[in-house]
C-alpha positions, 0 to 999 in steps of 0.5 A: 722260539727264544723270542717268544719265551723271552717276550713272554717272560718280559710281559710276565715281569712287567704285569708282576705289579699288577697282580700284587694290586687289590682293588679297593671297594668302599663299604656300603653305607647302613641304610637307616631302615634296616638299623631300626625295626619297625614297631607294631603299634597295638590295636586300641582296645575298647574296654567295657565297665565290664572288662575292667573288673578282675577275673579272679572270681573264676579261679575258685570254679574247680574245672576248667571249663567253668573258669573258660566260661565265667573268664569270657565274660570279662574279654 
């Protein structure tokens, strides 16, 4: 029995660096994709002598429903 408890105490001095230690995990590289978002590119959009115009004018109807009306005259 003191064998055994002096081989264990004797395993436990000499494996006392080794619980000390850390192993050291170098940091990931960034990755170029996830530094830069990708940007949406609007549409093209056709415009038509039309669209052009300003759709001011329909501000002086007095409901909305007519200024809806008159404004989708201009998309």
């Amino acid at each position: 029995m003191k064998r055994f408890a002096l081989f264990a105490a004797l395993a436990a001095l000499i494996a006392l660096p080794a619980w000390g230690q850390t192993i050291k995990v170098p940091a990931p590289a960034p990755d170029q994709k996830k530094t830069e978002p990708e940007k949406i590119k609007p549409m093209p959009r056709h415009l038509t002598e039309r669209s052009r115009l300003d759709a001011r004018e329909c501000l002086n109807y007095k409901s909305n429903e007519q200024i809806i009306v008159c404004a989708e005259k201009f998309l």
